[in-house]
N, C-alpha and C positions, 0 to 999 in steps of 0.2 A: 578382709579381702579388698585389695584395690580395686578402683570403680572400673576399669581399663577391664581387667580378667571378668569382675559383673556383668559388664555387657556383651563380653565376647561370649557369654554363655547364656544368656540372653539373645543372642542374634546368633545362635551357630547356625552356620550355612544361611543364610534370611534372604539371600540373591536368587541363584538357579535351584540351590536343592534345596532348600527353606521352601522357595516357592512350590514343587513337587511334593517335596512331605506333607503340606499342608493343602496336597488338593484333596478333594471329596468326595472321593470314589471310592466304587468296591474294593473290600480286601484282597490282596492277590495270592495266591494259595500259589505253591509249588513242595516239590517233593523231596526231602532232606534224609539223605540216607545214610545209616553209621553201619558200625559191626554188629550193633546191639538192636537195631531198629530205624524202620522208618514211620517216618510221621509226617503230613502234612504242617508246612510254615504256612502260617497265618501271618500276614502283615497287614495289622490292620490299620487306618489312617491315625494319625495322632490326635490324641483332644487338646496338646496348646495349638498355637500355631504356627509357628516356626519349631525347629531343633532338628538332631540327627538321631537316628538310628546305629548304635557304633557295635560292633560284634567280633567276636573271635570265632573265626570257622580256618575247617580245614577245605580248600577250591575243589570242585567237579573233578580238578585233574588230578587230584591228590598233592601230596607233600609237607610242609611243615605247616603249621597254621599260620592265620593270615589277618590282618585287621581291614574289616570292611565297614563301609559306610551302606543300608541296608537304604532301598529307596523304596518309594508307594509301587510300583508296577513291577515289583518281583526281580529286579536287578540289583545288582549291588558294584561296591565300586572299591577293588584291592588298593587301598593306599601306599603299601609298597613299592608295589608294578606301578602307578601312576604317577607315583614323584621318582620317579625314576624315568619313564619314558616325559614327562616334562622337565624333567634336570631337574628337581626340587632338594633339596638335602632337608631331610627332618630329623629335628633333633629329641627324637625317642625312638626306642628299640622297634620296629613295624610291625611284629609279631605281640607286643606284650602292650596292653591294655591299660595295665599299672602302670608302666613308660609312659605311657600317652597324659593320663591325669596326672602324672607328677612332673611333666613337662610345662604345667602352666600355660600362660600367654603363648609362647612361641611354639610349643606344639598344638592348641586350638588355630590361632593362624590359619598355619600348615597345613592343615584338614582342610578346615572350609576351603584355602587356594586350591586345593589339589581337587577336591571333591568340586566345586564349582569350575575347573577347567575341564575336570573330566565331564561332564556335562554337555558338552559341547562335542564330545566326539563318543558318537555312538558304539561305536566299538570296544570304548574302558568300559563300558558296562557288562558286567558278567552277571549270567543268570543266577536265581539259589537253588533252580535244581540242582541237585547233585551235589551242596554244599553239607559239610556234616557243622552244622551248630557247635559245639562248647559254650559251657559255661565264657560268660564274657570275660572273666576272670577267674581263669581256672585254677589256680592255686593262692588265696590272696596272701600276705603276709603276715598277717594277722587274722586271730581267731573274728569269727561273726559278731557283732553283738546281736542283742533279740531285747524287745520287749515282752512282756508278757503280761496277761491281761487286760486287754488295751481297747478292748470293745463289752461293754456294760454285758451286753448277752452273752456274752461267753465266757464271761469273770460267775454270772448266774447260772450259767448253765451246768456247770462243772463242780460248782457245791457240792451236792449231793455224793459225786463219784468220787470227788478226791478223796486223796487217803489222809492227806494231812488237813487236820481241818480247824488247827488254828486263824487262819484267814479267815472272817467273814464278809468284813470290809472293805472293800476295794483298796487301795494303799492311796496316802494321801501323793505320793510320787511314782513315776514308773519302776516295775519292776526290770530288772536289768539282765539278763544272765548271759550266756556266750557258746558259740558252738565250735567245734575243732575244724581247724580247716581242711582236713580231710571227706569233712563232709561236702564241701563241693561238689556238686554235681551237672552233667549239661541237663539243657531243655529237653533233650529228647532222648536222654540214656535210660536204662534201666535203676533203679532205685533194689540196693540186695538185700535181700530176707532172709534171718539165720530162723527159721521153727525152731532149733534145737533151743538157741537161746529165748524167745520168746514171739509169742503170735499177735502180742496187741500192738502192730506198729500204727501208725494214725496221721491224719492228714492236718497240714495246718497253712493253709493258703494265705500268701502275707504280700506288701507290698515293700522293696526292697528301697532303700538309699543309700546311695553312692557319694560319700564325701569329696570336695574335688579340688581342697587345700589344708593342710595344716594348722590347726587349733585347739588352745585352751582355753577355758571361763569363756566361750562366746555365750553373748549374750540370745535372746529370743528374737529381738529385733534383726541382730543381724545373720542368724542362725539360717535365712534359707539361702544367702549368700554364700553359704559353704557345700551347696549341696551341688552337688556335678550330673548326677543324672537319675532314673529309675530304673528298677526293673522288677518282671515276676518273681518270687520266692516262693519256694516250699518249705516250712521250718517239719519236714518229717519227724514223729517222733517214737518213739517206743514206749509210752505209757509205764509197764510194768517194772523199768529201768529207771524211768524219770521220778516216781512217784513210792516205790518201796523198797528196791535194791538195794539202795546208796545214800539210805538215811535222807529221805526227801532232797537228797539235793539233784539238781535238773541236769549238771555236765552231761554224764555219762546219757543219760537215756538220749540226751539232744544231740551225741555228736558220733553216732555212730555213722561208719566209714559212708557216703555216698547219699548221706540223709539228708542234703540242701542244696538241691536241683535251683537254679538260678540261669532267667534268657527267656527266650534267644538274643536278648541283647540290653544296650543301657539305651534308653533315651534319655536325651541331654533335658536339661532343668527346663527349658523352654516350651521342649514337646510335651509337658504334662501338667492339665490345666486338674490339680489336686481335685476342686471341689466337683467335677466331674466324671469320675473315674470308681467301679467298682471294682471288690475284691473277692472274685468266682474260683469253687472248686466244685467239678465234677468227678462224681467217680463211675468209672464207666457209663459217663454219660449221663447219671442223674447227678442232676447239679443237690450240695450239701451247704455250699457256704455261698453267700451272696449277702455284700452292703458296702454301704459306700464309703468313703474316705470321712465324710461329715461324722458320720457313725464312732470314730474314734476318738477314744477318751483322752489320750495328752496327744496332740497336734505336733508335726514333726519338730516345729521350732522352740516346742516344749522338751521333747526329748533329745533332741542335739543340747540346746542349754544344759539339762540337768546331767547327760552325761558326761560332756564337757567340762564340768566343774571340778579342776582340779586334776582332769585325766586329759591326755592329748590325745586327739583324734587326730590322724593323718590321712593323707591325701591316698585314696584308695579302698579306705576303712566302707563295711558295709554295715547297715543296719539295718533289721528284720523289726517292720514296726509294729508287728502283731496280728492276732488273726483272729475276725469273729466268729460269730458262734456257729453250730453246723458240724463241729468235731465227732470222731467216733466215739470216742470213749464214751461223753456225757447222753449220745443216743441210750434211747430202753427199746430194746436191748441193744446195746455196745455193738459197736459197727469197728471191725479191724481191719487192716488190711494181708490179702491173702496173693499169692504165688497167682501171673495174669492177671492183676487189676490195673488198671489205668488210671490214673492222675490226670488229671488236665486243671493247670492251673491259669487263671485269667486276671489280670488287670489292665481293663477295658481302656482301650486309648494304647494303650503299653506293647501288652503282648501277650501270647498264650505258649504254655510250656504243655506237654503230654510226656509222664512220665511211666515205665512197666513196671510193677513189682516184678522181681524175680530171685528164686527160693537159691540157697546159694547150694545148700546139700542135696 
């Protein structure tokens, strides 16, 4: 990655809304409402200290979705409508999020100018009530990747319950597998439950990364210079699909339709200061999973190198870097998820997602 595009993701926005993202105040709550649910946005302050907040939502007023810049006091700032009302031409599509990251240099630019002018006139700023979230990348191009095993306790914790039990040992490398991009899902949607097909679906609260150029063989060194932003994951899964179905192999159980709720948005590489940050899920409000990014057995620049080798990553590509321990399945007795349960996924500094089950028959 040239050094030019490194520091423009390092310094996103660092003037007016750098300065804003990075103030110190309470989180601003407002009320985000879809077809399927309403839920409380949490915006809570960033743990780096500069970046943006970048989101796909559809406006209060309705119509086709929208790319915003998410600020600390509950506004946001449509970069369509504002490089338009300052005469800006940007050169990525304004609705697609993937546009924006494979834009490079000249569409980071175009952000910060736009977002930083807008700044300045109280008025470009729109509330998020009334915005409906999506996933930040609602269809990606490519399947997920996922790590798997990636926290000591929950590589322990699951012994006992898995079905295949050739594994004893941790793997000297990351395990690597992929989920269908169908499973996408927004922050604040419904997560669907077929009973007919099976009742052990199961929670796996993860921290997501957003590649944010093009690469092969990178190396570990230079491995976090490829990384464009964060966000909350949920690697939903269905346990009895993942684990006996289909001949142990994980596709199927991991990529059923709507099983990777992902949001309310990316923050850029800057706003997230890694070694600060935990990986929370509640379910209906008792928290099950809780630890910190330290807590994790290959470190992202481990796992961007070793998947990199030999396979291109491109600018967009998502990675699910694993979830500790706290899952249902390995509870006594097994904790599944049922028709009305809640989700709430957290990555402190980040973002928080609330997800419903709901039974689709």
């Amino acid at each position: 990655m040239d050094s030019h595009r490194r520091q423009l993701l390092k310094a996103s926005a660092a003037s007016a809304v750098g300065g804003l993202l990075a103030t110190a105040q309470p989180a601003s709550q407002a009320q985000s409402s879809s077809s399927s649910t309403t839920s409380k946005v949490v915006v809570p302050p960033l743990s780096g200290k500069i970046g943006m907040r970048l989101a796909t939502c559809t406006p209060p007023s309705g119509g086709a979705p929208i790319l915003v810049v998410v600020l600390d006091n509950g506004k946001m700032i449509d970069l369509q409508a504002e490089a338009r009302r300052q005469k800006r031409a940007l050169p990525f599509d304004p609705a697609s999020m993937l546009a924006l990251i494979k834009s490079g240099n000249a569409g980071l630019e175009q952000v910060r100018a736009v977002a930083d002018a807008a700044m300045k006139t109280p008025s470009a700023l729109l509330p998020v009530e009334g915005a409906r979230f999506m996933s930040p990348i609602p269809r990606p191009d490519r399947n997920i990747y996922c790590v798997g095993w990636n926290y000591l306790d929950h590589f322990e914790e699951g012994k006992a319950a898995r079905f295949d039990k050739s594994t004893e040992k941790l793997p000297e490398h990351p395990v690597f597998f992929t989920k269908g991009t169908h499973t996408m899902n927004g922050p604040f949607d419904p997560i669907p439950h077929d009973p007919g097909y099976s009742n052990t679906t199961d929670w796996e609260a993860e921290l997501a990364v957003i590649i944010g150029q093009t690469g092969r063989n990178i190396s570990e060194a230079q491995a976090m210079d490829y990384v464009f932003g964060y966000a909350p994951y949920n690697d939903t899964t269905v346990r009895e699909a993942q684990q006996k179905l289909h001949g142990g192999q994980w596709f199927k159980g991991k990529s059923l339709d709507g099983h990777g709720p992902m949001g309310p948005w990316i923050v850029t590489s800057a706003g997230v200061k890694l070694d600060d940050i935990r990986v929370i899920c509640r379910i209906n409000g008792v928290e099950k999973q809780n630890a910190s990014y330290k807590q994790m057995y290959f470190k992202i620049p481990r796992i961007i190198a070793e998947l990199s080798r030999g396979l291109t990553l491109e600018a967009g590509d998502i990675i699910a870097t694993g979830t500790p321990s706290g899952v249902g399945f390995a509870r006594k007795p097994p904790e599944f998820l049922k028709h009305g349960d809640v989700i709430e996924t957290e990555i402190t500094g980040v973002g928080i997602m609330r997800n419903t089950i709901r039974s689709e028959s």
